[in-house]
N, CA and C of each residue as an Amber inpcrd file, in Angstrom:
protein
   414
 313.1590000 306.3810000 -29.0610000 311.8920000 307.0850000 -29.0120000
 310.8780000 306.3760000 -29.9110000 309.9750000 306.9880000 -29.6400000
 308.3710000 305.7190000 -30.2880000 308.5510000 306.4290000 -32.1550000
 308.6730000 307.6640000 -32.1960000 309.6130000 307.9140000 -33.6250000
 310.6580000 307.3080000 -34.4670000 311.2480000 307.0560000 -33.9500000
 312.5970000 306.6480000 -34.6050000 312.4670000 304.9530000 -34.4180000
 311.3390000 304.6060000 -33.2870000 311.1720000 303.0090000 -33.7170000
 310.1840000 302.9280000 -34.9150000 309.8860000 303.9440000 -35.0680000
 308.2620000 303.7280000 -36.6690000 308.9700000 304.2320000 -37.1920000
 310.1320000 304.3470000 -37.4920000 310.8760000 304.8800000 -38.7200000
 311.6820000 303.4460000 -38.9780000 311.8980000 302.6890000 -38.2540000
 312.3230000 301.4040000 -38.2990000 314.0750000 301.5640000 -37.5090000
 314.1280000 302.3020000 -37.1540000 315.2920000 302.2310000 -36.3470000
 314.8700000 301.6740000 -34.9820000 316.0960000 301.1380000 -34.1540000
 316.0040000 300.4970000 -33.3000000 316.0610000 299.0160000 -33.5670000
 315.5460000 298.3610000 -32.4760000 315.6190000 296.9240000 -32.5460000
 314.8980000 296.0780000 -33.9610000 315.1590000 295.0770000 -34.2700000
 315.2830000 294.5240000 -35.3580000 314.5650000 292.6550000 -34.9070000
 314.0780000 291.8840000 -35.8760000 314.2630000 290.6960000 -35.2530000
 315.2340000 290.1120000 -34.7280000 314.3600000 289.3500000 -33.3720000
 315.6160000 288.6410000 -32.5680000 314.6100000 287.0440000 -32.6280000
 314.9890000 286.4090000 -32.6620000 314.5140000 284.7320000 -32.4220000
 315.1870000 284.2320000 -31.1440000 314.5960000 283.6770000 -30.2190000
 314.9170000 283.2580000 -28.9380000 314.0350000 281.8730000 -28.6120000
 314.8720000 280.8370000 -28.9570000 314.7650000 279.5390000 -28.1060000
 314.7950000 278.9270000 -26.6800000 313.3680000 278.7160000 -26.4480000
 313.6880000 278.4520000 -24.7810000 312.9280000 276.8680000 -24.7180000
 313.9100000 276.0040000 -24.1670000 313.2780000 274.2860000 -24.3900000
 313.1190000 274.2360000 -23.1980000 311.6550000 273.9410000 -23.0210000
 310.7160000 273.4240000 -22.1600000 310.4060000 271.9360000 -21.8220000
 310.4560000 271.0600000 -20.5850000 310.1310000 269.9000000 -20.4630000
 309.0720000 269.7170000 -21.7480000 309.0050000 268.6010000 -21.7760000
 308.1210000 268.1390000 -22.7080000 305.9780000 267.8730000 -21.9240000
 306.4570000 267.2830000 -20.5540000 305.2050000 267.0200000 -19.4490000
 304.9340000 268.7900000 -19.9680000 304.9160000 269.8520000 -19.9580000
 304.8300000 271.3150000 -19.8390000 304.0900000 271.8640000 -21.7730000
 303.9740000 270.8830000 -22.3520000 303.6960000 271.5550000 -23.6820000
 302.8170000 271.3750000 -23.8730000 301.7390000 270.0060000 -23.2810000
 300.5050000 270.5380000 -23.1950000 299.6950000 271.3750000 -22.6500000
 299.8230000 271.8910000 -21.3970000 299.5770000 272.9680000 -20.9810000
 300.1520000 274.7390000 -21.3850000 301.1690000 274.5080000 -22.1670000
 301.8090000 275.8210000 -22.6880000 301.2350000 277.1950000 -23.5350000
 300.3140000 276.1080000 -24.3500000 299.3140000 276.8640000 -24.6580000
 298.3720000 278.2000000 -24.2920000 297.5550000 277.3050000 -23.3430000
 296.8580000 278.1210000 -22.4620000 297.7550000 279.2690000 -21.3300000
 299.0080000 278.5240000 -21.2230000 299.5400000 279.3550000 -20.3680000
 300.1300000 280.7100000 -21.0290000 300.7650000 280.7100000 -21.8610000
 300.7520000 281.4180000 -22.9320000 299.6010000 282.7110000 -23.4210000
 298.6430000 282.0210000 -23.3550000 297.4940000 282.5030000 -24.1220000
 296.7210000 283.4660000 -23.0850000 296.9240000 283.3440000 -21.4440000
 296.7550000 284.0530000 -20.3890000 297.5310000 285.0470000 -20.5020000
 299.0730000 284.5460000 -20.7960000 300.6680000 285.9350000 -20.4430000
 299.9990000 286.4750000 -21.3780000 299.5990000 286.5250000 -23.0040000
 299.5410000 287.7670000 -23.4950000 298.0950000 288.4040000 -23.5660000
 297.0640000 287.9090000 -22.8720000 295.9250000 288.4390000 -22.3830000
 295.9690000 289.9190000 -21.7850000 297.0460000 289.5340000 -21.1950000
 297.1230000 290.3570000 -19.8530000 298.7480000 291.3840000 -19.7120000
 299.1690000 291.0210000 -21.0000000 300.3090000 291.6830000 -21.0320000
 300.1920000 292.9140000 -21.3490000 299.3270000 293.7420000 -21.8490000
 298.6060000 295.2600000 -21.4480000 297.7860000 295.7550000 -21.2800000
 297.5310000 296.7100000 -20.9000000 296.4860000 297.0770000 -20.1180000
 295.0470000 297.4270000 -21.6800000 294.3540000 296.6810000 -21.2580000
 293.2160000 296.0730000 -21.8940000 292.4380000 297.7440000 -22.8020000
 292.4360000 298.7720000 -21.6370000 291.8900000 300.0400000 -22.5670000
 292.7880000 300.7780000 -23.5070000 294.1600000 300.1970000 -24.0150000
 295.0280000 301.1280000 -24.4000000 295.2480000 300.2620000 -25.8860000
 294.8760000 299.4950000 -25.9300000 295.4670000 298.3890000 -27.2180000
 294.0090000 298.7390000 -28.4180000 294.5250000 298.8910000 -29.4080000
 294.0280000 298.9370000 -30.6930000 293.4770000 297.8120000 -31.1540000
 294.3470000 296.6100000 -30.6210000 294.4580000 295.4210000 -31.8440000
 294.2690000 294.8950000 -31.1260000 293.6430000 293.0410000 -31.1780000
 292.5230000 292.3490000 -30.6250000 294.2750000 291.6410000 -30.1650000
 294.2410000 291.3920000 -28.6340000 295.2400000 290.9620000 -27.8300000
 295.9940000 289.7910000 -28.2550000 295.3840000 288.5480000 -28.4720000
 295.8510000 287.4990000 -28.8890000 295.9230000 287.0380000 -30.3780000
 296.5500000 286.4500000 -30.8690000 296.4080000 286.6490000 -32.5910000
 296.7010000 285.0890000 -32.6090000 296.0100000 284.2590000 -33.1150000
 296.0620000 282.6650000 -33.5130000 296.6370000 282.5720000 -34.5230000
 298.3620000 281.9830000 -34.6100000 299.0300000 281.9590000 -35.9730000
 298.9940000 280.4820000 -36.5880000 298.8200000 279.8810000 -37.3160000
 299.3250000 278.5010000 -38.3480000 299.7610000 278.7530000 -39.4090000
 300.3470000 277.4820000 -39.6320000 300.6260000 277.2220000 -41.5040000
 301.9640000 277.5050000 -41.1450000 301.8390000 277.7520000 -42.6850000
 304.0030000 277.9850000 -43.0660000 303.9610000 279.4530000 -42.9280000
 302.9560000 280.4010000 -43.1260000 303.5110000 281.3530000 -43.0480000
 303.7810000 282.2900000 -41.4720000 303.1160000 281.3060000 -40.5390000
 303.4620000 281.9770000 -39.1910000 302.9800000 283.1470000 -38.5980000
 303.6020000 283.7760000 -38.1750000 303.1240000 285.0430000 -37.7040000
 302.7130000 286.5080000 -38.9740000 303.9160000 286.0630000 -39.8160000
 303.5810000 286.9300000 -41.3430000 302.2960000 286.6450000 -41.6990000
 301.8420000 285.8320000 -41.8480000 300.6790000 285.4370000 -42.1770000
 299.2990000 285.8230000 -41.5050000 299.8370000 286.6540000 -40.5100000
 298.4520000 287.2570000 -39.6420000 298.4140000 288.9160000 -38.9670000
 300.0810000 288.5860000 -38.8880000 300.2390000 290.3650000 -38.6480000
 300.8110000 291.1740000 -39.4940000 300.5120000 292.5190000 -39.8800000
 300.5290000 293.2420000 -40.7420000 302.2280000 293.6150000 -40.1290000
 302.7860000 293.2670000 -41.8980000 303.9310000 294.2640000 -42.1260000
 304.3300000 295.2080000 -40.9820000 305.6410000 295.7450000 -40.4080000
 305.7480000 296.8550000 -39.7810000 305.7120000 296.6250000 -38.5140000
 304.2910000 296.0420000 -37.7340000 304.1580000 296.1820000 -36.6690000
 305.3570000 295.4690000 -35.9690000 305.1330000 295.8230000 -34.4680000
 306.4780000 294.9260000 -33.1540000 305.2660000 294.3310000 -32.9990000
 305.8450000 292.9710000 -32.6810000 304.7910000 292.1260000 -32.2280000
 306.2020000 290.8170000 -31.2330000 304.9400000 289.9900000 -30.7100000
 305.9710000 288.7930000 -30.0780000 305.1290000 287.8120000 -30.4730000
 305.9360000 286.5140000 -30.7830000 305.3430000 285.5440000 -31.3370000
 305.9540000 284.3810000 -30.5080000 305.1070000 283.4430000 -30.1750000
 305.1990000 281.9930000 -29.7420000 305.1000000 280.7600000 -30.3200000
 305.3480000 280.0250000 -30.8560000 305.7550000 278.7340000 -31.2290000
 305.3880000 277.8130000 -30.8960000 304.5280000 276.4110000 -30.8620000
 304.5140000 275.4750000 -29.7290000 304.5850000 274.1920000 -31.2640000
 306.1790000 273.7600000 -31.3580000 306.6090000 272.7790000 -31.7670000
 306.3720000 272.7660000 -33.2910000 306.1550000 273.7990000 -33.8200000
 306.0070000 274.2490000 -35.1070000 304.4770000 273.8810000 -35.1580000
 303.7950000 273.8920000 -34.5050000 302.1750000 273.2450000 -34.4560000
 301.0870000 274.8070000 -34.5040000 301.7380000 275.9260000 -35.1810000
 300.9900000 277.1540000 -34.3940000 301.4410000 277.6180000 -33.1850000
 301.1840000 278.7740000 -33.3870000 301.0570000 279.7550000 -32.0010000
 300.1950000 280.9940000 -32.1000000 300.8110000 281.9000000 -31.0990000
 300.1150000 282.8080000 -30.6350000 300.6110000 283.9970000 -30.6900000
 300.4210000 285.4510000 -31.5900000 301.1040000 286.1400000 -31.5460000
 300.4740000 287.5460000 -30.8770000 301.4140000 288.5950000 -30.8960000
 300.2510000 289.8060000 -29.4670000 300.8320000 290.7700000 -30.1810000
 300.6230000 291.6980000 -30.7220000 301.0740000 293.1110000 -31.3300000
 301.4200000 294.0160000 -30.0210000 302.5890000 294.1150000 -29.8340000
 303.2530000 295.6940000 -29.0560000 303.0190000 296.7720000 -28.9320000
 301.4930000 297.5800000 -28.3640000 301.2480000 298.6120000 -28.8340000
 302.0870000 299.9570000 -28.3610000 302.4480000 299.7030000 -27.3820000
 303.3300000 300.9580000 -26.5630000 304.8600000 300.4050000 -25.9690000
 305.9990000 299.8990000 -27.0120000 307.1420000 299.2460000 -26.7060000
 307.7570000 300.1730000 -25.5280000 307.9150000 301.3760000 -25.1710000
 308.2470000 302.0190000 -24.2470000 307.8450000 301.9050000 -22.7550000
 306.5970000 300.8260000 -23.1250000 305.7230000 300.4600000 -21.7380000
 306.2250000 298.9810000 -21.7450000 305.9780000 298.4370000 -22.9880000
 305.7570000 296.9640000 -22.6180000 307.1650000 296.3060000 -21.4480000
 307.2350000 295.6600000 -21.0220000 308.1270000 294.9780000 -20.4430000
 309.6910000 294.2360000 -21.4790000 310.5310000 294.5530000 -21.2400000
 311.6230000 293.9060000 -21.8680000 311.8990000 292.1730000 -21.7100000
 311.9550000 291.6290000 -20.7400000 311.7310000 290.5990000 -19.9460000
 310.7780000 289.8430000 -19.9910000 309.8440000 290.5050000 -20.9550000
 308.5220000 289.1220000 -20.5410000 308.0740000 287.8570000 -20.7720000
 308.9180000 288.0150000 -22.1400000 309.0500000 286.4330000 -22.3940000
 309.9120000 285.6260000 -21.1350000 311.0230000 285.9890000 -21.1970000
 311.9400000 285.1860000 -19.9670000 311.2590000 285.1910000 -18.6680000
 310.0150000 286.0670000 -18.1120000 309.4520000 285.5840000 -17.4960000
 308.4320000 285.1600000 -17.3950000 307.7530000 284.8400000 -18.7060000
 306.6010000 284.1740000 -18.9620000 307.3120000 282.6070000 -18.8160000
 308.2190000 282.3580000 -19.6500000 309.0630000 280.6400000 -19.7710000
 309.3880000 280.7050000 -17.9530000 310.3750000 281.7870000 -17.3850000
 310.0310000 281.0620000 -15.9200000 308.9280000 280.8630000 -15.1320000
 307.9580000 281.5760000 -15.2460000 306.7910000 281.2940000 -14.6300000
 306.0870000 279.2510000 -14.8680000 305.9520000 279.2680000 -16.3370000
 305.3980000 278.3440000 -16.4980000 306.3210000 277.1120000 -16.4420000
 308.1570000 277.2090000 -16.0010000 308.7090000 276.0060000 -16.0160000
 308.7970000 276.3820000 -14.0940000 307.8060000 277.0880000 -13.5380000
 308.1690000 277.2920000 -12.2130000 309.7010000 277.4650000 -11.4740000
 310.3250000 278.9010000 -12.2050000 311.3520000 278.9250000 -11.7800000
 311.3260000 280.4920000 -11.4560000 312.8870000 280.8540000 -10.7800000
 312.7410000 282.1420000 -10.5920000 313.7410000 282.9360000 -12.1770000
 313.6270000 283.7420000 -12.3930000 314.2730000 284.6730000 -13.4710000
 315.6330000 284.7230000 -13.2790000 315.9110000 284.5340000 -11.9860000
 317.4340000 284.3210000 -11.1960000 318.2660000 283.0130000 -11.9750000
 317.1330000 282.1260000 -11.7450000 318.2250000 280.4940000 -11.9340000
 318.9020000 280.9470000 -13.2890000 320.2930000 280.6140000 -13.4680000
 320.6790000 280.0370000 -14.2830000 321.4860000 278.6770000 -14.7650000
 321.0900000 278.6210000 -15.8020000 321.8330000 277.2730000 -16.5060000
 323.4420000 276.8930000 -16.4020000 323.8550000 278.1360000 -16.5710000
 325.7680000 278.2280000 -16.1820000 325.8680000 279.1540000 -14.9520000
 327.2680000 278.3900000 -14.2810000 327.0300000 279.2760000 -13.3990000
 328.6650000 280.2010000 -13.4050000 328.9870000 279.9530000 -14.1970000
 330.4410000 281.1280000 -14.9960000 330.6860000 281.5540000 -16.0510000
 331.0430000 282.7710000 -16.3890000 330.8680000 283.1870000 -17.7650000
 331.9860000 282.0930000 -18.7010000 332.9520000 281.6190000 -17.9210000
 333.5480000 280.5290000 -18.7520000 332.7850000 279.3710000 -19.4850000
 331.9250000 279.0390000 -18.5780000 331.4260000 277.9040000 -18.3730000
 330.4520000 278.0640000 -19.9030000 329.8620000 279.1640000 -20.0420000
 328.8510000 279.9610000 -20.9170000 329.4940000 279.9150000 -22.1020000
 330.2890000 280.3450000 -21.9630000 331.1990000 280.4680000 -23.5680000
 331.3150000 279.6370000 -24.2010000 331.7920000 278.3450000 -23.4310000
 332.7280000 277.2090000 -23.6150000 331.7350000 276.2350000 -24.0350000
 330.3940000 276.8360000 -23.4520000 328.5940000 276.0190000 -24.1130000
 328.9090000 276.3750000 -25.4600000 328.7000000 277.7040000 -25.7190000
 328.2700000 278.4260000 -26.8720000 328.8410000 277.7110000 -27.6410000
 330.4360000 277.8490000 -27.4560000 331.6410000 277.2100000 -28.7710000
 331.0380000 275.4880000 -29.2690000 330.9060000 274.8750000 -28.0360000
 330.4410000 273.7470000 -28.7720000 329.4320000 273.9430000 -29.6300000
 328.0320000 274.5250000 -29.1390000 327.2050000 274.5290000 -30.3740000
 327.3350000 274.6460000 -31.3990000 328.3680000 276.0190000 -31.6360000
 328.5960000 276.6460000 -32.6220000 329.2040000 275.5450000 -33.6570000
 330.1810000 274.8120000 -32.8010000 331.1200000 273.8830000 -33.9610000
 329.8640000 272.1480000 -34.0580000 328.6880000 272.2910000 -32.9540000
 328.0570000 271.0850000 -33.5530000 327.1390000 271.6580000 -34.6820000
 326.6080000 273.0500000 -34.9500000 325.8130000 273.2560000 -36.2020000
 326.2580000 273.8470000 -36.7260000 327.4490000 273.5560000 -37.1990000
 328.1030000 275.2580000 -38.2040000 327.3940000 273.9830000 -39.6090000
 327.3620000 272.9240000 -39.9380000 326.7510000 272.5310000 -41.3360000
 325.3670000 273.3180000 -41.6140000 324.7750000 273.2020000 -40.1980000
 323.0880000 273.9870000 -39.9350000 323.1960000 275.5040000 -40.2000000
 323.9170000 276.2630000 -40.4420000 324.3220000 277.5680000 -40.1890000
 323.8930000 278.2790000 -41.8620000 322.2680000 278.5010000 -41.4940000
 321.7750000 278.7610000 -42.6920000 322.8410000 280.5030000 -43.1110000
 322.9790000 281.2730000 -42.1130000 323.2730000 283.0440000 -41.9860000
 324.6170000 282.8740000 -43.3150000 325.4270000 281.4900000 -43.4900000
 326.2310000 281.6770000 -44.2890000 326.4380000 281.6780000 -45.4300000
 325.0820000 281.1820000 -46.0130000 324.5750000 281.1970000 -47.0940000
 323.6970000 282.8990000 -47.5500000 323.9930000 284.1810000 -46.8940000
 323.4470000 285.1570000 -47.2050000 324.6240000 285.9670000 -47.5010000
């Protein structure tokens, strides 16, 4: 409920990596900067739609404490962040279909095509960055 998410229950940060051709990052921007234009309905939002983030401090650095917001990235160069005003409305999915839209794909494709196959990804990563594995140091 919209309660118990302003009480801070519920979802929590999640960070989600999605690698994009490289031909696709100059245009990402703008494409980007359209998805969260338009990602709600324009008379219901409080807060000015698009939010221009830089520096080291990122998205902290522009949106207030507390709020849900979604933030974009483009190569650690800045991004673009959009405050969540009605999470019960917003779309769950929209990032994953903002990245398929702009790598022109459907939401369908996937990368593996067995949950074996998936796992057996994961494990390698896991054992090529466990040195990278800042979470073990907390």
């Amino acid at each position: 409920s919209k309660e118990k998410t302003l009480l801070g229950a519920g979802g929590h940060a999640a960070i989600v990596a999605y690698p994009i051709p490289m031909e696709l990052l100059a245009e990402c921007r703008s494409f980007w900067k359209k998805a969260l234009d338009e990602a709600e309905n324009e008379f219901e939002t409080q807060h000015k739609n698009v939010i221009k983030t830089e520096g080291k401090t990122g998205p902290r650095g522009f949106i207030p404490r507390g709020f849900t917001y979604i933030h974009t990235d483009f190569s650690l160069g800045g991004g673009f962040g959009h405050v969540v005003e009605n999470l019960g409305e917003f779309p769950r999915d929209f990032v994953q279909h903002t990245v398929a839209g702009m790598c022109e794909l459907t939401i369908l494709d996937r990368a593996y095509h067995s949950k074996d196959e998936y796992r057996n990804a994961c494990q390698d990563l896991k054992k090529r960055f466990e040195a990278f594995d800042w979470t073990r140091a907390l």
